[in-house]
C-alpha positions in Angstrom: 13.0 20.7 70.2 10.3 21.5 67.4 7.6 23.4 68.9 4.5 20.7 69.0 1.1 21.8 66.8 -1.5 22.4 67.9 -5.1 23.6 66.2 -6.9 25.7 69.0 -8.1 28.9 67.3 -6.4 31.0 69.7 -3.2 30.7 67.2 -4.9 33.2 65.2 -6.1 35.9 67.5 -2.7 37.7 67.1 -1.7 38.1 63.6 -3.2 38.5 60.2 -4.2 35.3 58.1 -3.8 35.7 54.5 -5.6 32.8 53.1 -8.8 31.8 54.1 -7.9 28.1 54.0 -5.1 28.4 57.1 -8.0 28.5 59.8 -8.2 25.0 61.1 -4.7 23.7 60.0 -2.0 23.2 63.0 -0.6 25.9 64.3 2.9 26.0 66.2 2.6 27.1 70.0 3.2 30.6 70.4 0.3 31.8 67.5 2.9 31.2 64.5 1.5 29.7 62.1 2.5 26.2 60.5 4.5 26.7 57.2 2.7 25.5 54.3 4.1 22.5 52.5 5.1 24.0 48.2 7.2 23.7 45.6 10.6 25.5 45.7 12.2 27.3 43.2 14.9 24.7 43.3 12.3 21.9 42.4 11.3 23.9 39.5 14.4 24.4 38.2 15.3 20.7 38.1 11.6 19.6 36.9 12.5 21.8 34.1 16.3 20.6 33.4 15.3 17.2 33.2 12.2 17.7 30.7 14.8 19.2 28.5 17.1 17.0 28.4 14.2 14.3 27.7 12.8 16.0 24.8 16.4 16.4 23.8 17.0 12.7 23.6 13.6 11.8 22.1 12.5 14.9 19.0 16.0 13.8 17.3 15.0 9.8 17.9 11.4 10.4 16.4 12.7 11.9 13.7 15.3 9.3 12.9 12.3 6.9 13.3 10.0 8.5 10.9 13.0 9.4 8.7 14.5 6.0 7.8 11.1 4.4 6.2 11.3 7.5 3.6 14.8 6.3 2.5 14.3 2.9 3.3 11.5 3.2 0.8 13.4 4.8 -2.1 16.1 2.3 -1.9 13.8 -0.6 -2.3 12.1 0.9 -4.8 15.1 1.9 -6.6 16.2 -2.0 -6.9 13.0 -3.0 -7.8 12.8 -0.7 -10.3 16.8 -1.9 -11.4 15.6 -5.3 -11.6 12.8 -4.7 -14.1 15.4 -2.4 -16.3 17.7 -5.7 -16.4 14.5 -7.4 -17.5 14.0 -5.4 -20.3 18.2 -5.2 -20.7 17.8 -8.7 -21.7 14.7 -8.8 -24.0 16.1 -6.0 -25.6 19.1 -8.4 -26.9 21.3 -6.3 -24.0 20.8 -3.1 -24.7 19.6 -0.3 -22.5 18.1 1.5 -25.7 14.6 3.2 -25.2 14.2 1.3 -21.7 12.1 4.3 -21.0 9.3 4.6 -23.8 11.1 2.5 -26.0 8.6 0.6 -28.8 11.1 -2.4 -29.9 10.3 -4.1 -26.7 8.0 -3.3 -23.5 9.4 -0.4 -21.8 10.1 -0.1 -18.3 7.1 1.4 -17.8 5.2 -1.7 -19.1 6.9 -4.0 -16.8 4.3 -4.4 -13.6 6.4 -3.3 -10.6 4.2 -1.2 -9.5 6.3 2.6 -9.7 5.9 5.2 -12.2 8.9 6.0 -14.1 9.6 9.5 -15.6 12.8 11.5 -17.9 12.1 13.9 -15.3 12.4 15.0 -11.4 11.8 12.0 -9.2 9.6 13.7 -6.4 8.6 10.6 -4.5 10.0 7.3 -3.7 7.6 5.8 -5.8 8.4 8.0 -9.0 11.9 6.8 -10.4 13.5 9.1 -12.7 15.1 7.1 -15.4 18.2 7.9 -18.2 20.1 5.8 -20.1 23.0 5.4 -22.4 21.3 3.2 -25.4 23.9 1.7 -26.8 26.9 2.6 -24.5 25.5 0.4 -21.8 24.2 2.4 -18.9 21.5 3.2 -17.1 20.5 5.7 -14.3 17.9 5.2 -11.2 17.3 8.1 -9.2 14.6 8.6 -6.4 14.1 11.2 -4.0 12.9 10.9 -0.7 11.3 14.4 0.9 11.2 13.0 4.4 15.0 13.3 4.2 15.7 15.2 1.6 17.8 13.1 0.4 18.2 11.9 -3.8 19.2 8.1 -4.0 20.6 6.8 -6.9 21.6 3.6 -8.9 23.8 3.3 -11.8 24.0 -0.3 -13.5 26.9 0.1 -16.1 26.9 -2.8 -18.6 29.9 -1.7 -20.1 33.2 -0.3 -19.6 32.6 3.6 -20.2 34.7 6.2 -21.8 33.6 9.0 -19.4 32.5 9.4 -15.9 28.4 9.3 -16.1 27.9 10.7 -11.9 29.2 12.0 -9.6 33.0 10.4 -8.8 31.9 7.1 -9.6 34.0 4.2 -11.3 34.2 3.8 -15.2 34.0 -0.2 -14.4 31.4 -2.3 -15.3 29.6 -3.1 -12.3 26.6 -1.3 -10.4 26.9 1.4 -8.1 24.8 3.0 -5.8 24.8 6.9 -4.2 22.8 9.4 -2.7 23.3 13.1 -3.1 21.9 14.6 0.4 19.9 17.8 0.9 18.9 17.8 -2.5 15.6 18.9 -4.0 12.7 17.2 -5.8 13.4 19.1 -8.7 16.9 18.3 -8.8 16.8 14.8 -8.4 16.8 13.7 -11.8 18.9 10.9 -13.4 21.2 11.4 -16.0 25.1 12.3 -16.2 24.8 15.7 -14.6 24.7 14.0 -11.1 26.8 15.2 -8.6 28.4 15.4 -4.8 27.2 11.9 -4.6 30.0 9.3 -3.2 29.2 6.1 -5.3 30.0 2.3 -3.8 29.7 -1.0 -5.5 28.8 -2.7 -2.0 25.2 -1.2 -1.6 23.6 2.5 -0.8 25.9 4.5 1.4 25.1 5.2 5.0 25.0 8.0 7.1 
C-alpha cells in the first residue's frame, strides 16, 4: 500500500530540505519527503514535436495565403489591361500600331483603367510592360508579381504569325496566356525575347 501523508514537521528533522517551500507540504511516513509534482523530459519532448509540426503545417499555409493575392492581382490586371489594348485595336482600324505612345489614336496609356503602362520592366502588378507587333498583329502583356516572383504574361495575336513571338507558344491566332516563374523585376519585360514560359489558350497556367 502507498504510504499515507502526513504534514507533522517531524518529517523533516532527519534529512536535509533543499527548497525552502517543501516545509508544510505532505510528507510520506517514515521522514521522506513527498515527490514534487513537474514536467518530464518526456513531456517536453512531445510539447516540442508537436509545435513543430504545427508551425510546419501553418508558415507554408500563410505564405500561400499572402502569396495568391500578389498573382491573383497581376492576372487581373493583366486582362484589364488586354481589354483596353483591344479598345484601342479597334479605334485604331485593327491594328496594334503605336498602342503604347502612339498619336493616331489614344494610346493605351490614355485609356482610364487605372495601370501604368511602360516599354520597360514590369515591377509591380499594377505596372504592365507592353510590346507590340504594329502591323503583324500582336501584342505583349507582361506583369510581375514580387510576392511570388513570378512574371505573368498575355499574348493576344490578331493574326496568324510567321515566327514564334514567346516562349513555345502557338503561331495561331488566338490569345494565350503564361507565366515565366522565379523571374526578376527587371526581367520581366514584354516583347519576343520571352522565355521558359508554357503558354495555354484556356487561361493563366497553374501551379
Amino acid at each position: 500500500m502507498t504510504p499515507e501523508p502526513f504534514t507533522d514537521a517531524s518529517c523533516f528533522s532527519n534529512e536535509r530540505v533543499r527548497l525552502p517551500e517543501r516545509r508544510g507540504k505532505p510528507c510520506l511516513r517514515g521522514g521522506r519527503p513527498e515527490p514534487d509534482e513537474g514536467v518530464t523530459v518526456i513531456e517536453l519532448v512531445v510539447v516540442v514535436l508537436v509545435l513543430a509540426i504545427a508551425c510546419a503545417i501553418a508558415i507554408p499555409a500563410f505564405v500561400s495565403v499572402t502569396s495568391t493575392p500578389n498573382d491573383v492581382g497581376a492576372q487581373a490586371n493583366l486582362e484589364t489591361a488586354l481589354t483596353g489594348a483591344r479598345t484601342y485595336f479597334t479605334a485604331n482600324d485593327r491594328s496594334y500600331s503605336g498602342v503604347y505612345g502612339g498619336t493616331a489614336v489614344s494610346s493605351i496609356t490614355a485609356i482610364d483603367v487605372g495601370l501604368s503602362f511602360v516599354a520597360s520592366a514590369s515591377t509591380k502588378a499594377h505596372v504592365i510592360s507592353v510590346a507590340s507587333g504594329g502591323s503583324a498583329g500582336w501584342l505583349v502583356l507582361a506583369a510581375f508579381s514580387p510576392g511570388t516572383e513570378a512574371c505573368w504574361i498575355v499574348v493576344d495575336q490578331k493574326a496568324a504569325q510567321t515566327k514564334v513571338i514567346a516562349g513555345n507558344l502557338d503561331t495561331s491566332l488566338g490569345t494565350y496566356y503564361g507565366v515565366i516563374k522565379h523571374a526578376t523585376a527587371s526581367s520581366c519585360v514584354a516583347g519576343s525575347g520571352l522565355n521558359g514560359s508554357a503558354f495555354r489558350s484556356t487561361g493563366f497556367p497553374t501551379g
